[in-house]
C-alpha positions in Angstrom: 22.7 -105.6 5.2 23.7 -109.2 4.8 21.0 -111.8 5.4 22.0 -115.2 6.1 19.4 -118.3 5.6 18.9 -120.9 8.6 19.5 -123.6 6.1 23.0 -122.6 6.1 24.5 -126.7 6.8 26.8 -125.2 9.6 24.4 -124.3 11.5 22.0 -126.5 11.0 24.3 -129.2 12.5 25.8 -127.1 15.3 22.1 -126.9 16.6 21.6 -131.0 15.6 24.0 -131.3 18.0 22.7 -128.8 20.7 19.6 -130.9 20.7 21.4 -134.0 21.2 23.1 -132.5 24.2 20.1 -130.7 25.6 18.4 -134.2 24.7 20.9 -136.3 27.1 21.1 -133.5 29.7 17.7 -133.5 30.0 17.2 -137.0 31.0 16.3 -138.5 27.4 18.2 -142.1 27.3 18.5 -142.1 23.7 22.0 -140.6 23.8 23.3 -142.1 27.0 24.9 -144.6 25.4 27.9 -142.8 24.3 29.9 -141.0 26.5 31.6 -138.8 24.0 28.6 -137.8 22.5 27.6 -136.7 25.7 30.2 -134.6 26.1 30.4 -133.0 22.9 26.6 -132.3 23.3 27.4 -130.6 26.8 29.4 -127.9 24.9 27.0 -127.9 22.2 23.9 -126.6 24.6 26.8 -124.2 26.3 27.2 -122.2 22.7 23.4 -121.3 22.5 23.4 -120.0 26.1 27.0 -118.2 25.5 25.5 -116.9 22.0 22.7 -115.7 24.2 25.2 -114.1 27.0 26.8 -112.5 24.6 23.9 -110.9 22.8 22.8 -109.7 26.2 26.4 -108.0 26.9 26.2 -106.6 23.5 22.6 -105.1 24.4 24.0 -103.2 27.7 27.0 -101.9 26.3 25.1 -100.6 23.1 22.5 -98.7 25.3 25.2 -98.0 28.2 25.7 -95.1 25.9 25.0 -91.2 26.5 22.9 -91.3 22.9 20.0 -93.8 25.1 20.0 -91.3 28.2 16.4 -89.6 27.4 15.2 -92.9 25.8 14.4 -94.9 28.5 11.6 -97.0 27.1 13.7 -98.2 24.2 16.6 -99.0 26.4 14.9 -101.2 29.0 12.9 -102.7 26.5 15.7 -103.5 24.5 17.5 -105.1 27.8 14.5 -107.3 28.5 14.3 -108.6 25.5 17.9 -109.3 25.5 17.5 -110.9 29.0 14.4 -112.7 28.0 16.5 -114.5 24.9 19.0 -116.2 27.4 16.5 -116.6 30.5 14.1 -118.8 27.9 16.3 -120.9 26.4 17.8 -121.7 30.4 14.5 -121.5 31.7 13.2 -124.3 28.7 16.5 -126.6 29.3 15.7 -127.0 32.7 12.0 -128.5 31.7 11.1 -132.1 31.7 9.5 -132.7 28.2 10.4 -131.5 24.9 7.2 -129.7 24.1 7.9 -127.3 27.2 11.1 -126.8 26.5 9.8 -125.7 23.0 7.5 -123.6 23.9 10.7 -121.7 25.8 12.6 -121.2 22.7 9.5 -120.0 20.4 9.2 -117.4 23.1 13.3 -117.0 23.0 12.9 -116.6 19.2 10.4 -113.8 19.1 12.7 -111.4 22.2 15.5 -112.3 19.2 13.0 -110.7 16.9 11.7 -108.3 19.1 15.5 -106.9 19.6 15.6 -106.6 15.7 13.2 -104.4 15.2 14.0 -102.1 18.6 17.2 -102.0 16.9 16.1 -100.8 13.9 14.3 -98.4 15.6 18.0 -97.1 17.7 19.7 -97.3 14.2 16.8 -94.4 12.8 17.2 -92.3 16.0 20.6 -92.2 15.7 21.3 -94.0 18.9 23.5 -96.6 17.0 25.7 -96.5 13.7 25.3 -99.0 11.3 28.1 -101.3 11.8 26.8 -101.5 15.7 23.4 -102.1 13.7 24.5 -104.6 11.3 26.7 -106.9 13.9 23.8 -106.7 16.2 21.5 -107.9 14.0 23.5 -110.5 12.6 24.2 -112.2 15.8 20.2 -112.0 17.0 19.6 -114.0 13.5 22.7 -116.2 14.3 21.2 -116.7 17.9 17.4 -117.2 16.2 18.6 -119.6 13.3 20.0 -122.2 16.2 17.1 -121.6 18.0 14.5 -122.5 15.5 16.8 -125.7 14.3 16.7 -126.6 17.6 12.7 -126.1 17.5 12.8 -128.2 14.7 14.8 -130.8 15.6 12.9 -131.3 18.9 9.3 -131.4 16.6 11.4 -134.2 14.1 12.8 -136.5 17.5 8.5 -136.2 19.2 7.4 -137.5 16.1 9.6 -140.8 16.3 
């Protein structure tokens, strides 16, 4: 299985500037001052919530199949936490202060790592194959890597 590091630079600055979007949207003035960064953080905060969409999709299809019909525990649970990712992170942008809308991604962050282990558990029951495995589990740590730079980089802009 291929493990990628949040410190990949990529990421790091696709999440910078999430936060700077999800910083103007949310009423902070520090951006307002240029338009175009505006709108470039507008599309920014839209890839975390399509990343989360499609990691939701994913979720049904994968346990849409005949091989989850007697395991209903591990499907719906597996569906929440899928829901609960994207519902968080909305849920958190649509807070006043940074420090609420943190607390909505830590809790986004652990439904990202509560689908990786449920998924490990439908890879050992044979209810996935591996490469369903392996390309689920590398977009939840895709999805949780933004998530936690955007944790961070709302902790770095409070402590200005």
């Amino acid at each position: 299985m291929k493990v990628v590091r949040f410190e990949d630079l990529e990421v790091w600055q696709k999440a910078r500037g999430l936060t700077r979007g999800v910083y103007h949207l949310t009423g902070n003035d520090r951006f307002s001052h240029d338009y175009g960064l505006r709108d470039q953080m507008r599309r920014a905060s839209v890839s975390i919530m399509a990343s989360a969409r499609g990691l939701t999709r994913e979720v049904y299809q994968l346990t849409g199949s005949d091989r989850f019909t007697r395991d209903y525990g591990l499907r719906d649970q597996m569906r929440r936490a899928s829901v609960s990712i994207m519902a968080n992170v909305a849920e958190g942008f649509s807070r006043k202060s940074d420090r609420e809308f943190s607390q909505f991604l830590f809790i986004a962050k652990s439904s990202a790592a509560e689908l990786q282990s449920h998924a490990y558990i439908a890879l050992d029951q044979g209810y996935i194959d591996e490469s369903n495995f392996e390309r689920l589990y590398d977009d939840l740590d895709h999805t949780s890597r933004m998530i936690s730079n955007l944790i961070k980089h709302l902790a770095a802009l409070s402590t200005k």
